[in-house]
PDB file of N, H, CA, C and O in Angstrom:
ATOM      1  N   UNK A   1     102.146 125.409  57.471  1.00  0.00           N
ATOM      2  CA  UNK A   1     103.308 124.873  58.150  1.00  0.00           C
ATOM      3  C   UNK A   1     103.045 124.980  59.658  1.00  0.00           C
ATOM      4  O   UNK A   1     102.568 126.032  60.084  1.00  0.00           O
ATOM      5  N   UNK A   2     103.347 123.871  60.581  1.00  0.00           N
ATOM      6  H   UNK A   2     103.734 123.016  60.236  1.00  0.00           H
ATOM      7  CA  UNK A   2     102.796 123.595  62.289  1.00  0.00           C
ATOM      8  C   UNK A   2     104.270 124.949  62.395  1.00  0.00           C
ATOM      9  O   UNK A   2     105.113 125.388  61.613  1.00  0.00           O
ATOM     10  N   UNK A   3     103.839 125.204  64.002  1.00  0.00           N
ATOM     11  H   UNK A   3     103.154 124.847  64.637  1.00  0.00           H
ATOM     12  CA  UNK A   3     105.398 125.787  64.421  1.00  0.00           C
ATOM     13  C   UNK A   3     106.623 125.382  64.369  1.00  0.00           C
ATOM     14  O   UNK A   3     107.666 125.935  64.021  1.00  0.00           O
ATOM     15  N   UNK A   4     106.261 123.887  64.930  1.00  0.00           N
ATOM     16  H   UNK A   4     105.414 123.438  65.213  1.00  0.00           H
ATOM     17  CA  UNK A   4     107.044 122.909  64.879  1.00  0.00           C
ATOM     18  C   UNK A   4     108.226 122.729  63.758  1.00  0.00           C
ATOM     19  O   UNK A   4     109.457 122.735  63.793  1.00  0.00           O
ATOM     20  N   UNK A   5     107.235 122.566  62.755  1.00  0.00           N
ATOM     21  H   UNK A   5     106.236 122.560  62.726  1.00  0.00           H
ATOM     22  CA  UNK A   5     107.983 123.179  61.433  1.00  0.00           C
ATOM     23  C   UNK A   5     108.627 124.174  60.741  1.00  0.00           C
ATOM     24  O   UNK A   5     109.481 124.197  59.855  1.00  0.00           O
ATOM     25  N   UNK A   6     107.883 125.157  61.488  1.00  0.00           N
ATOM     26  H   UNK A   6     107.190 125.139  62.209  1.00  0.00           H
ATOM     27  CA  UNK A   6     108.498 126.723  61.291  1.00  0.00           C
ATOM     28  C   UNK A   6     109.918 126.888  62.178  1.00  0.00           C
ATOM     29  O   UNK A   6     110.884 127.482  61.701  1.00  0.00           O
ATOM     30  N   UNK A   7     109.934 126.304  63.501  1.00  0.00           N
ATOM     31  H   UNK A   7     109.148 125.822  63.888  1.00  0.00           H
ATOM     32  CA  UNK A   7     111.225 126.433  64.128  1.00  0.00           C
ATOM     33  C   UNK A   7     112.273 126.014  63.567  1.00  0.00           C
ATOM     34  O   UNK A   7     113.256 126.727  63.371  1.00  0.00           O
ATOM     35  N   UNK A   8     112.141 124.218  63.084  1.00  0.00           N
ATOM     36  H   UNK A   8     111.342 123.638  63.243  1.00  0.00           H
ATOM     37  CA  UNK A   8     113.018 123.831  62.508  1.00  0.00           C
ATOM     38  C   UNK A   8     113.894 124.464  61.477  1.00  0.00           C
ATOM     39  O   UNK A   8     115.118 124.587  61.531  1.00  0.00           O
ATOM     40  N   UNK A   9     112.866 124.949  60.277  1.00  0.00           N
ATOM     41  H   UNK A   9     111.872 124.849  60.233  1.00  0.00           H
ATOM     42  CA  UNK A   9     113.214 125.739  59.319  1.00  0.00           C
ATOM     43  C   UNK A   9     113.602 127.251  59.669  1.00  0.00           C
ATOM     44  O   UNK A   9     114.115 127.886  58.747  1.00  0.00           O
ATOM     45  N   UNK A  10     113.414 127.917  60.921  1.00  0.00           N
ATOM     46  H   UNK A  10     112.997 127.401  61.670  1.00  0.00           H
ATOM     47  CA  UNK A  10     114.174 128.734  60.744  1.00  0.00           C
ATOM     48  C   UNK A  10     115.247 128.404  61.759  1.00  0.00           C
ATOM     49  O   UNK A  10     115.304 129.206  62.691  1.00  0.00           O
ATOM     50  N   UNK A  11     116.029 127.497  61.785  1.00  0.00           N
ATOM     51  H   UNK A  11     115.982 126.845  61.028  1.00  0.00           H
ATOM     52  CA  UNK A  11     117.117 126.878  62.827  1.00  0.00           C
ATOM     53  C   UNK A  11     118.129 126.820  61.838  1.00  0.00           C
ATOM     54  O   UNK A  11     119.280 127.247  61.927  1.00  0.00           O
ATOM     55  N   UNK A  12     117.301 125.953  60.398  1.00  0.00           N
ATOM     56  H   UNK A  12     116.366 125.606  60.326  1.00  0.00           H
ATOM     57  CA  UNK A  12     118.423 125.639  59.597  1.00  0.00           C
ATOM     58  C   UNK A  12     118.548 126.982  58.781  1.00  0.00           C
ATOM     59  O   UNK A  12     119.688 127.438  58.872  1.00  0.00           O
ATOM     60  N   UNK A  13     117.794 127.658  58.098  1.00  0.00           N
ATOM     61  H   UNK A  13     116.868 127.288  58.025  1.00  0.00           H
ATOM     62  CA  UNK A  13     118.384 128.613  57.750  1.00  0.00           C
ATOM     63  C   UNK A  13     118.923 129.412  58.778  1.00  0.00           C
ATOM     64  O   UNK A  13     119.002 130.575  58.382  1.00  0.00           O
ATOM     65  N   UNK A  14     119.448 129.231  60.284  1.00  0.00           N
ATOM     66  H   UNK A  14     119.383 128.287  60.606  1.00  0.00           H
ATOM     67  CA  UNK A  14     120.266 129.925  60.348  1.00  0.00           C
ATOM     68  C   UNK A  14     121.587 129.377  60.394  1.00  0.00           C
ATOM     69  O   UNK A  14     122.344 129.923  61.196  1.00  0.00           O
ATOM     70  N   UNK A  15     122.091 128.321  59.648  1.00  0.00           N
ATOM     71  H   UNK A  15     121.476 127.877  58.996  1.00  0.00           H
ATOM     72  CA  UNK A  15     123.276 127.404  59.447  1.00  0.00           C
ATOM     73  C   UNK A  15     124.260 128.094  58.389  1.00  0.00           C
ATOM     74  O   UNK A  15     124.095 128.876  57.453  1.00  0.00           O
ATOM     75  N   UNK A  16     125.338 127.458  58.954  1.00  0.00           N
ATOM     76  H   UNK A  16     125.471 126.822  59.715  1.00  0.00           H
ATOM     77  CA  UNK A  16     126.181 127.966  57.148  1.00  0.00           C
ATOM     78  C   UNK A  16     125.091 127.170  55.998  1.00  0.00           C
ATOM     79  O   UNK A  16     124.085 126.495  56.215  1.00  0.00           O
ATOM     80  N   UNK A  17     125.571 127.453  55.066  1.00  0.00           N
ATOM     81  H   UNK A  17     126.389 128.001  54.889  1.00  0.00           H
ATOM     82  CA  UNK A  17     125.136 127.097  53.708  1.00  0.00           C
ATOM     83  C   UNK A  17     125.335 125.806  53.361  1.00  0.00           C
ATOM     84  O   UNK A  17     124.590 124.999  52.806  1.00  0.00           O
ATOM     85  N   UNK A  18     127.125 125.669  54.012  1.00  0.00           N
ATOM     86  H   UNK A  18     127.730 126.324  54.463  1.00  0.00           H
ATOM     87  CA  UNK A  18     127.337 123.863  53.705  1.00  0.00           C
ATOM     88  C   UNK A  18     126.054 123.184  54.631  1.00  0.00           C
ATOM     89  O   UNK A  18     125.179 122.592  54.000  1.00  0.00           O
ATOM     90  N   UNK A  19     125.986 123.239  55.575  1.00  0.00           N
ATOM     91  H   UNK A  19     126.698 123.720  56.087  1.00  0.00           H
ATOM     92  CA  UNK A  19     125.353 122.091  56.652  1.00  0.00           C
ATOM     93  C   UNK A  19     123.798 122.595  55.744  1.00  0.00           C
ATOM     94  O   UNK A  19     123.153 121.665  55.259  1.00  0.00           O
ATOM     95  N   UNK A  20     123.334 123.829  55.576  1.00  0.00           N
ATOM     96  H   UNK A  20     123.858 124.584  55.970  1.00  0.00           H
ATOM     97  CA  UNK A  20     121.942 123.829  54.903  1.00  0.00           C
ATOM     98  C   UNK A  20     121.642 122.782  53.603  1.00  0.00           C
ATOM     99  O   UNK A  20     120.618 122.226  53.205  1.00  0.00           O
ATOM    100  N   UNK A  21     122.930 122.791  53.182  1.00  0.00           N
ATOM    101  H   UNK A  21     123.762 123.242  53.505  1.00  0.00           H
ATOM    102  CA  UNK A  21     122.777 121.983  51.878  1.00  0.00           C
ATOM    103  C   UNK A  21     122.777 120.510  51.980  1.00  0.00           C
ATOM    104  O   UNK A  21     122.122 119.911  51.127  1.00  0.00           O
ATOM    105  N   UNK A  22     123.382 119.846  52.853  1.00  0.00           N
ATOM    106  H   UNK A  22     123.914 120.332  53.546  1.00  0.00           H
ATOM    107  CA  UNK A  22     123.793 119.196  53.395  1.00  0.00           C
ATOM    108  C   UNK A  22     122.263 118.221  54.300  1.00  0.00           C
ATOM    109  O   UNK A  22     121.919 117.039  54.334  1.00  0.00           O
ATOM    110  N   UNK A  23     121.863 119.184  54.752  1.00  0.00           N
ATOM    111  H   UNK A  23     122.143 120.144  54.725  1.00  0.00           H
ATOM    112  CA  UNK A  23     120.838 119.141  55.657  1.00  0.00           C
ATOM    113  C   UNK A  23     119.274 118.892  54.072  1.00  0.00           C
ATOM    114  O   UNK A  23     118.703 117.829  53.827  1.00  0.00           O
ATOM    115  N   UNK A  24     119.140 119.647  53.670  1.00  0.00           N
ATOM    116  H   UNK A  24     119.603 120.511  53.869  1.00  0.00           H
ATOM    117  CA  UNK A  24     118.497 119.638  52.431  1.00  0.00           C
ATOM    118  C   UNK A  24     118.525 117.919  51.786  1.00  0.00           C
ATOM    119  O   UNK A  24     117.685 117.029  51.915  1.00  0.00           O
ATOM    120  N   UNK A  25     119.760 117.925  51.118  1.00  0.00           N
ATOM    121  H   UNK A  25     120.442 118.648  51.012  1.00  0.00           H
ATOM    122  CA  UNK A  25     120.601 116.656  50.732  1.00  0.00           C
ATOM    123  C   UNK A  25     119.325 115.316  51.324  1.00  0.00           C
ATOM    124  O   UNK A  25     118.729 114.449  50.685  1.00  0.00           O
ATOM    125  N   UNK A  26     119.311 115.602  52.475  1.00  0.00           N
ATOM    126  H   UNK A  26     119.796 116.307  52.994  1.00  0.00           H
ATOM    127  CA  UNK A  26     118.769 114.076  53.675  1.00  0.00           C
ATOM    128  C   UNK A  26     117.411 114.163  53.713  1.00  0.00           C
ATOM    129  O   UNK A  26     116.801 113.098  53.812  1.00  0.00           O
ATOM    130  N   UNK A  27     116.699 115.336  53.651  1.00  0.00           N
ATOM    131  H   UNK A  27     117.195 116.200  53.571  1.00  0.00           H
ATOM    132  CA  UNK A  27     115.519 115.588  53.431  1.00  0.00           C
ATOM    133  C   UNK A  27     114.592 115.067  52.603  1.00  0.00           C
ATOM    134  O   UNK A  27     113.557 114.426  52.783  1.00  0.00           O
ATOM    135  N   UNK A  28     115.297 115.560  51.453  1.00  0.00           N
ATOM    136  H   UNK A  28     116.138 116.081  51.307  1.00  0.00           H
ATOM    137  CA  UNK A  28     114.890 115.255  50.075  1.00  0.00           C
ATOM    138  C   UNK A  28     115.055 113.901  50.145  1.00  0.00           C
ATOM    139  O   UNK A  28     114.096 113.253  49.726  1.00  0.00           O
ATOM    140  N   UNK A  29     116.071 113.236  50.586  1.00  0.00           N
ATOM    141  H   UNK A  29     116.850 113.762  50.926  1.00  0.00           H
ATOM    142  CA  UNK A  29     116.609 111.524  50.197  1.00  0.00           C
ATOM    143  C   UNK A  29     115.521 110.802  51.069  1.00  0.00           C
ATOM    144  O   UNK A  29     115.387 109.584  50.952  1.00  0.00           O
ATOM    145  N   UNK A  30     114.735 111.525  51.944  1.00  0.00           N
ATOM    146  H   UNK A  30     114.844 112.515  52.038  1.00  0.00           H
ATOM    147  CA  UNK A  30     114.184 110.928  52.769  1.00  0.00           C
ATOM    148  C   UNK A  30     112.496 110.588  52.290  1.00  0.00           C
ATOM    149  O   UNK A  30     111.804 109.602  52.546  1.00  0.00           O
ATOM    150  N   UNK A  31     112.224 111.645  51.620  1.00  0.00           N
ATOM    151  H   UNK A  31     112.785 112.446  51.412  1.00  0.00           H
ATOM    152  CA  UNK A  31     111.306 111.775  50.640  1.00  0.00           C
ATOM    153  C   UNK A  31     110.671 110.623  49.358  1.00  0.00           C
ATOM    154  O   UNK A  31     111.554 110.458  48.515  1.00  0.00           O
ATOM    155  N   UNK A  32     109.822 110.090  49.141  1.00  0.00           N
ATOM    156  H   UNK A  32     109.105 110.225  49.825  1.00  0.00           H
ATOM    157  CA  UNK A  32     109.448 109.690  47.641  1.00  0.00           C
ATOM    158  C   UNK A  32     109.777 108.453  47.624  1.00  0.00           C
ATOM    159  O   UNK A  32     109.541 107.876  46.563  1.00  0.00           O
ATOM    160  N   UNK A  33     110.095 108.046  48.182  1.00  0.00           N
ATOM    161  H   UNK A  33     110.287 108.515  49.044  1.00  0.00           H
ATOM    162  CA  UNK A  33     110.742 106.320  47.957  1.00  0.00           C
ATOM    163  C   UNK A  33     112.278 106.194  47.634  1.00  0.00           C
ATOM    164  O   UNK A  33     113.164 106.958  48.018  1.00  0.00           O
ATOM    165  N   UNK A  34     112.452 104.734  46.613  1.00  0.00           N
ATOM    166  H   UNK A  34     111.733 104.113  46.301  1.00  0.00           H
ATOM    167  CA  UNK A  34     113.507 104.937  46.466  1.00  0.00           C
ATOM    168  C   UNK A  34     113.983 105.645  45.355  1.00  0.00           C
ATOM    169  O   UNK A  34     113.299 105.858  44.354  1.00  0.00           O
ATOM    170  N   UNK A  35     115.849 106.243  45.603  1.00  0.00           N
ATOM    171  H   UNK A  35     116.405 106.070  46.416  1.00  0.00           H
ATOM    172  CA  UNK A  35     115.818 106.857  44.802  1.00  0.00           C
ATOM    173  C   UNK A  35     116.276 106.312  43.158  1.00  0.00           C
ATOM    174  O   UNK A  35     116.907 105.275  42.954  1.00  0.00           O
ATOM    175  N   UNK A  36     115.855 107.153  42.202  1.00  0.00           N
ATOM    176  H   UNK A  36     115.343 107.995  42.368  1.00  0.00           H
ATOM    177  CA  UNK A  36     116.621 106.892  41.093  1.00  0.00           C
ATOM    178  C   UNK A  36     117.622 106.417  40.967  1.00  0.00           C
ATOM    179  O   UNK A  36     118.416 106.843  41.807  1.00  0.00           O
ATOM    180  N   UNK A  37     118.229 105.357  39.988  1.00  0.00           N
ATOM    181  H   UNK A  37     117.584 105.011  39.306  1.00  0.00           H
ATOM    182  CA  UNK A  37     119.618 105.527  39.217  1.00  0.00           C
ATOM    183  C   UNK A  37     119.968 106.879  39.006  1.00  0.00           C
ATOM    184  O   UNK A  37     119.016 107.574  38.652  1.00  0.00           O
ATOM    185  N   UNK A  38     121.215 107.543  39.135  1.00  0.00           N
ATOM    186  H   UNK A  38     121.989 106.978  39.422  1.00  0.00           H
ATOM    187  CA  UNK A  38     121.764 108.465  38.959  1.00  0.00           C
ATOM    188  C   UNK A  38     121.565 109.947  39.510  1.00  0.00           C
ATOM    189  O   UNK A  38     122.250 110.945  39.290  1.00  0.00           O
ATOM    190  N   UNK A  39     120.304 109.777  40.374  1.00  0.00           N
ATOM    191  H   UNK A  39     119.747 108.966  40.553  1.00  0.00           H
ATOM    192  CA  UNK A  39     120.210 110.769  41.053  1.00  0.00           C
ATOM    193  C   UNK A  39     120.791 111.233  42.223  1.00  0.00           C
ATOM    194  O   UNK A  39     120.737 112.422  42.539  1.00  0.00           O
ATOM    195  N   UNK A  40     121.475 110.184  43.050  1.00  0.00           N
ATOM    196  H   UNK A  40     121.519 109.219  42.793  1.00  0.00           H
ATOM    197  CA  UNK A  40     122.599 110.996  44.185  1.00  0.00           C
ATOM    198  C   UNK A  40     123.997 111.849  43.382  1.00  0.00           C
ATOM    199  O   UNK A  40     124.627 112.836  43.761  1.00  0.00           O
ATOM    200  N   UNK A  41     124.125 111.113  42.307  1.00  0.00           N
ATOM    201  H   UNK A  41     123.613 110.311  41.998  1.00  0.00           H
ATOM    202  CA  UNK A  41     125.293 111.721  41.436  1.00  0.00           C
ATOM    203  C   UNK A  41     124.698 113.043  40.920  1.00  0.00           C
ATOM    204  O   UNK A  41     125.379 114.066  40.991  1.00  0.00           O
ATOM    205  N   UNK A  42     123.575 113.063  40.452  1.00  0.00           N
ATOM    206  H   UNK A  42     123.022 112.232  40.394  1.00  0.00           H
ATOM    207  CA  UNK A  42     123.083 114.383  39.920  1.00  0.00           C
ATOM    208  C   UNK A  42     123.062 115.527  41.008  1.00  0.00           C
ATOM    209  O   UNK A  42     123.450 116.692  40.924  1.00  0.00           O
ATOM    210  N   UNK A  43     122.459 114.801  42.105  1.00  0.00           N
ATOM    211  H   UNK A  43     122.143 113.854  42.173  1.00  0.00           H
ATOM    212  CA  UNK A  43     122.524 115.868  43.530  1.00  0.00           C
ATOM    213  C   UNK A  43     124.014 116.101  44.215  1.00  0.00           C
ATOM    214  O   UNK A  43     124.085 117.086  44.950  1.00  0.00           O
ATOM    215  N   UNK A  44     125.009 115.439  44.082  1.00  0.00           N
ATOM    216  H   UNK A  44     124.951 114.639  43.485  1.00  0.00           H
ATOM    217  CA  UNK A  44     125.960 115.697  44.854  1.00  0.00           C
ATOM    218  C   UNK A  44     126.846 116.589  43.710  1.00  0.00           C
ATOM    219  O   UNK A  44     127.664 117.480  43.939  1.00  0.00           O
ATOM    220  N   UNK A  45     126.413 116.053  42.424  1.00  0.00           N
ATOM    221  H   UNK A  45     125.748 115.329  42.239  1.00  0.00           H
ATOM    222  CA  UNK A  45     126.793 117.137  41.512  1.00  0.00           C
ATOM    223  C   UNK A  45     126.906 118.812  41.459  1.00  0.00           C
ATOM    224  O   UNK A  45     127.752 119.659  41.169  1.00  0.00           O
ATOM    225  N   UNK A  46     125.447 118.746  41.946  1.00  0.00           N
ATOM    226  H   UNK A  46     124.760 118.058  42.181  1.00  0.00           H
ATOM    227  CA  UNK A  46     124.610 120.020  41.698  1.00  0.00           C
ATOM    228  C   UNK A  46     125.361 121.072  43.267  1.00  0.00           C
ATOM    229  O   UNK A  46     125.790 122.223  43.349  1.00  0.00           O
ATOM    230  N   UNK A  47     125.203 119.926  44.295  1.00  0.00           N
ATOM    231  H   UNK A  47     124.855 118.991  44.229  1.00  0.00           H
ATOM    232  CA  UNK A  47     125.683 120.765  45.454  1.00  0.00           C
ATOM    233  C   UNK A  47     127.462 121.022  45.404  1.00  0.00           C
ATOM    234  O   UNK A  47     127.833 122.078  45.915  1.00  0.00           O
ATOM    235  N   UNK A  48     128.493 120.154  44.845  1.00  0.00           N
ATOM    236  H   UNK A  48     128.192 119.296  44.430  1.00  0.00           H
ATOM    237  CA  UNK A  48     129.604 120.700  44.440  1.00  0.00           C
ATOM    238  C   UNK A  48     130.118 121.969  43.780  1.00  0.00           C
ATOM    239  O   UNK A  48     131.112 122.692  43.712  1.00  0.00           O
ATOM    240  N   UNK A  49     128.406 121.778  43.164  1.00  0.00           N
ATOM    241  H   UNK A  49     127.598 121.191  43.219  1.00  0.00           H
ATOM    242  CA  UNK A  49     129.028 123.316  41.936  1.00  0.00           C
ATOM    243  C   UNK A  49     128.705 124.448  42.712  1.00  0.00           C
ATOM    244  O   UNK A  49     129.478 125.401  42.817  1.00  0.00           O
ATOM    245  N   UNK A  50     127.250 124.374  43.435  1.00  0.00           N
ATOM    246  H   UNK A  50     126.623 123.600  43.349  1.00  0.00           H
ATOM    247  CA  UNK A  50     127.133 125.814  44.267  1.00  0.00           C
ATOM    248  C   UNK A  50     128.004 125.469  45.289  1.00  0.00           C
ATOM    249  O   UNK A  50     127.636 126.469  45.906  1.00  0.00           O
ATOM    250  N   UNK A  51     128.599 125.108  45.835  1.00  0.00           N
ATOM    251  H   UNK A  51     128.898 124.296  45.334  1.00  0.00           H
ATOM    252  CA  UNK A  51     129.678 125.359  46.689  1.00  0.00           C
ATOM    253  C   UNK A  51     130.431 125.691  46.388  1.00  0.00           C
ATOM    254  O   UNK A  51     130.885 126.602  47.080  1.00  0.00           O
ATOM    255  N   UNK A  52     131.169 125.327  45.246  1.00  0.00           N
ATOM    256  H   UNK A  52     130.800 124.587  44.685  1.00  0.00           H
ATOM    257  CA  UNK A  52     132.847 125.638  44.178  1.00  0.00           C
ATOM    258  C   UNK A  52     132.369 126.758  43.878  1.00  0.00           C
ATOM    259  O   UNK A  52     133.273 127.343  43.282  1.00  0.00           O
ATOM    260  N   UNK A  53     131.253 127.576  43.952  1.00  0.00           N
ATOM    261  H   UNK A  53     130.519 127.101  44.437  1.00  0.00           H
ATOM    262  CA  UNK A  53     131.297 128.676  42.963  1.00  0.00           C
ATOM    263  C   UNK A  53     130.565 129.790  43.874  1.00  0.00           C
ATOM    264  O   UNK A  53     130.097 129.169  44.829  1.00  0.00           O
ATOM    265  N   UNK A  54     130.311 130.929  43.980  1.00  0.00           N
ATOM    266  H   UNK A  54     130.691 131.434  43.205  1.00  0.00           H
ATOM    267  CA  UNK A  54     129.730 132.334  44.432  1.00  0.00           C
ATOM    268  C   UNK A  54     128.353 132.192  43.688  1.00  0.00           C
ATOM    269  O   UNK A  54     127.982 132.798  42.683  1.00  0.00           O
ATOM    270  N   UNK A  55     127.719 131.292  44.387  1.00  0.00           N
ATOM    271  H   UNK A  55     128.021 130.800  45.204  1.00  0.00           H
ATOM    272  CA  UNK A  55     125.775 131.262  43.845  1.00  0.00           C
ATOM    273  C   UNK A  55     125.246 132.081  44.827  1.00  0.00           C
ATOM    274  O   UNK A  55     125.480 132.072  46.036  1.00  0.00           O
ATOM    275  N   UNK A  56     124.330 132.961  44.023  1.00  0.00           N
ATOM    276  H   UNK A  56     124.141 132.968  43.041  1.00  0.00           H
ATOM    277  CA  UNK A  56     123.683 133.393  45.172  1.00  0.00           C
ATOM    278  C   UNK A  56     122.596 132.924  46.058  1.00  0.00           C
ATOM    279  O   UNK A  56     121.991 131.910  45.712  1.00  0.00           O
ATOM    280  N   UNK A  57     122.392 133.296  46.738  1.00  0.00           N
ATOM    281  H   UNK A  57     122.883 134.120  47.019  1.00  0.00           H
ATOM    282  CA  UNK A  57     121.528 132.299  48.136  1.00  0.00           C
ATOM    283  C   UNK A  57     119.957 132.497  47.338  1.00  0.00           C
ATOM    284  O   UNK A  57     118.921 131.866  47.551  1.00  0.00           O
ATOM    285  N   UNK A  58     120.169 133.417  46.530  1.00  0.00           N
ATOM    286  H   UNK A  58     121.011 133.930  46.357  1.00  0.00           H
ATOM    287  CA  UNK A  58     118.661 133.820  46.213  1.00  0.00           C
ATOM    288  C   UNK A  58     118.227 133.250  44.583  1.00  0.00           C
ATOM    289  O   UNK A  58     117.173 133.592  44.046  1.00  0.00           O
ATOM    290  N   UNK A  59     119.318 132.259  43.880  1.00  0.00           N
ATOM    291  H   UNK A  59     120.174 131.981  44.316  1.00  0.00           H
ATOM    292  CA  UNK A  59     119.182 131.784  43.375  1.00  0.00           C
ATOM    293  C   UNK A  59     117.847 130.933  43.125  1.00  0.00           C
ATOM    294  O   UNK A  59     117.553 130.166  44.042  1.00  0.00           O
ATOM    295  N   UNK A  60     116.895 130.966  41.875  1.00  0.00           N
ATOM    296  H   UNK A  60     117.134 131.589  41.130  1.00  0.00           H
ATOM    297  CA  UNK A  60     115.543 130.291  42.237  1.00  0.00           C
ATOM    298  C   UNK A  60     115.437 128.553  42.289  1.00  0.00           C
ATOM    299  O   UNK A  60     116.117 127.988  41.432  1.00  0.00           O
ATOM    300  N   UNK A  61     114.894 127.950  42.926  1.00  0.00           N
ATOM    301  H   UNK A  61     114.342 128.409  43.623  1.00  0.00           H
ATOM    302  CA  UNK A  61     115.216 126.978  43.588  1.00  0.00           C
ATOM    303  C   UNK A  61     114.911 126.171  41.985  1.00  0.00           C
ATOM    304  O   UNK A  61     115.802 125.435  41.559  1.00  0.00           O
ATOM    305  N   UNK A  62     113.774 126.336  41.251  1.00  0.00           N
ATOM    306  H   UNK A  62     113.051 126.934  41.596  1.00  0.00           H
ATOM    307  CA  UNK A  62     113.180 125.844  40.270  1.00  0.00           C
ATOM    308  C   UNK A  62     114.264 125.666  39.153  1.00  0.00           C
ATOM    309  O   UNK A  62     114.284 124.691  38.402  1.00  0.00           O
ATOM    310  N   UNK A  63     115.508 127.092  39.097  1.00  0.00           N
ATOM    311  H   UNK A  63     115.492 127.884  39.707  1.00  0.00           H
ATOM    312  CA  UNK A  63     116.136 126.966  37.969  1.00  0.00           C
ATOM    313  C   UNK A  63     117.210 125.485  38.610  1.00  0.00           C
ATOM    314  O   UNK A  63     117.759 124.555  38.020  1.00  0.00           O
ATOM    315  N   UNK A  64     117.147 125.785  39.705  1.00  0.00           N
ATOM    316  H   UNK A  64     116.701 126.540  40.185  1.00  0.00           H
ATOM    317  CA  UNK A  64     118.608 124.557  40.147  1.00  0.00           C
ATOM    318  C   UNK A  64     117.814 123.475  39.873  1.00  0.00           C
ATOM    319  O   UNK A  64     118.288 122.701  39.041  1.00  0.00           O
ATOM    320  N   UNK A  65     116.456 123.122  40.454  1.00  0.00           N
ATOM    321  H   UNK A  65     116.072 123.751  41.130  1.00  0.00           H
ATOM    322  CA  UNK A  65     115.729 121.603  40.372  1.00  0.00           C
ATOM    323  C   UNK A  65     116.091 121.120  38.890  1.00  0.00           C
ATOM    324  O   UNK A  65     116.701 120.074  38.666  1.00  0.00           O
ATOM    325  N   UNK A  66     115.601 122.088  37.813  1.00  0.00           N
ATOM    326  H   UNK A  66     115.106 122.937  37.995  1.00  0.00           H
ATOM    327  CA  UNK A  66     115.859 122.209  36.623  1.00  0.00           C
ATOM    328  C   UNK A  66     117.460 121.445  35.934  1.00  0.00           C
ATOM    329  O   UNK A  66     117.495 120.595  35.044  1.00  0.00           O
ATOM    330  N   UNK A  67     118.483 121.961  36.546  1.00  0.00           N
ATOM    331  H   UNK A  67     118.454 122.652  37.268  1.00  0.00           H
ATOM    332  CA  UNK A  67     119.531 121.855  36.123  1.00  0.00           C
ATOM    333  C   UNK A  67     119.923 120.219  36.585  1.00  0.00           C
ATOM    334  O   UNK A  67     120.618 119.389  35.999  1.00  0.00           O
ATOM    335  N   UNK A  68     119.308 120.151  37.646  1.00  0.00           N
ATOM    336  H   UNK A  68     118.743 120.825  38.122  1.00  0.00           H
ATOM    337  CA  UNK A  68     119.692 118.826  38.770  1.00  0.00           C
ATOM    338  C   UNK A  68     118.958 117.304  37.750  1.00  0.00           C
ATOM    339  O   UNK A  68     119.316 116.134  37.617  1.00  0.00           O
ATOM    340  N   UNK A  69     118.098 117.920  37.348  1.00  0.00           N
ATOM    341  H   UNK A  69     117.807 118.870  37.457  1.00  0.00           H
ATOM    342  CA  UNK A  69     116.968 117.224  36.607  1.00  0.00           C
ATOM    343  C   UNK A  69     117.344 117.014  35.125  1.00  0.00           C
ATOM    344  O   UNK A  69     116.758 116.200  34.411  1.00  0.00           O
ATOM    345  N   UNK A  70     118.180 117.660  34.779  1.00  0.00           N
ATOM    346  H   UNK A  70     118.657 118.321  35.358  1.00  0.00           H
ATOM    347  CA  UNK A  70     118.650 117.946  33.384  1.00  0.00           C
ATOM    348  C   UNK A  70     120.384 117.028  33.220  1.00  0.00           C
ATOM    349  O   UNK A  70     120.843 116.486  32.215  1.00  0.00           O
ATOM    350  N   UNK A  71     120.930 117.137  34.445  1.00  0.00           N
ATOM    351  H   UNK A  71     120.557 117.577  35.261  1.00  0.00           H
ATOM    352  CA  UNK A  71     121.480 116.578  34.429  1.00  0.00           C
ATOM    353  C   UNK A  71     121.658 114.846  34.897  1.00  0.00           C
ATOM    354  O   UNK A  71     122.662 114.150  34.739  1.00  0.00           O
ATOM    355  N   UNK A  72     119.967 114.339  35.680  1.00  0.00           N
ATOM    356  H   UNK A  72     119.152 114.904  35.807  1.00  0.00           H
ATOM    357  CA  UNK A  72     119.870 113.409  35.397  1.00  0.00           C
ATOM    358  C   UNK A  72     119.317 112.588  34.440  1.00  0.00           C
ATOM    359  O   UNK A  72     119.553 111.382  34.380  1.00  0.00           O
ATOM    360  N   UNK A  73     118.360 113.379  33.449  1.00  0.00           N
ATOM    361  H   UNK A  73     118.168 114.359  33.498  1.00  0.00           H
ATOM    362  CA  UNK A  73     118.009 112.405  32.799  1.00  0.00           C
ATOM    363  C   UNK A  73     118.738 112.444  31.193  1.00  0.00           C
ATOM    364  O   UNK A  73     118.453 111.737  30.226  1.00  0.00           O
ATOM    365  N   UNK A  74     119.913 113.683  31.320  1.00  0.00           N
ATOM    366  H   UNK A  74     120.144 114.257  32.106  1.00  0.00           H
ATOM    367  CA  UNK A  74     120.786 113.616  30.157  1.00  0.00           C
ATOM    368  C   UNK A  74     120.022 114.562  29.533  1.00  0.00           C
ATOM    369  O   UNK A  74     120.465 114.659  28.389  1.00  0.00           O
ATOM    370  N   UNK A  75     118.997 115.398  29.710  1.00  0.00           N
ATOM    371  H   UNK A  75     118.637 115.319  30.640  1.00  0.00           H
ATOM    372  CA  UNK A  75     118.288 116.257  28.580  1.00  0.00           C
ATOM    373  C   UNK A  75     119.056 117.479  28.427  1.00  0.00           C
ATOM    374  O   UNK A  75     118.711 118.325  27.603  1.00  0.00           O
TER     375      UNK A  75
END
């Protein structure tokens, strides 16, 4: 990772959680082309629930990709 990169990232983790997620959200969308059918719904899904709910920050990123992923392709 350049510094460049390292600053950024530690700028945003020092954000609330909404704007991190938020911030995340645009990243990712910015990423890979275009996106899927049903995947902004799966992601805005996924970020409603850790917000509505006491997740912990240390939650593993893999189990959420997982869930995000599970809930788009219906598996």
């Amino acid at each position: 990772m350049t510094r460049a990169a390292r600053k950024l990232l530690d700028d945003a983790m020092a954000l609330p959680e909404e704007e991190r997620l938020g911030l995340a959200a645009e990243i990712i969308a910015s990423v890979g082309g275009p996106a899927e059918p049903g995947w902004d719904e799966a992601w805005l899904a996924e970020l409603e629930r850790r917000e509505g709910t006491e997740s912990s920050p240390d939650e593993d990123w893999a189990e959420v990709r997982k869930r995000v992923f599970a809930r788009f392709t219906g598996a």
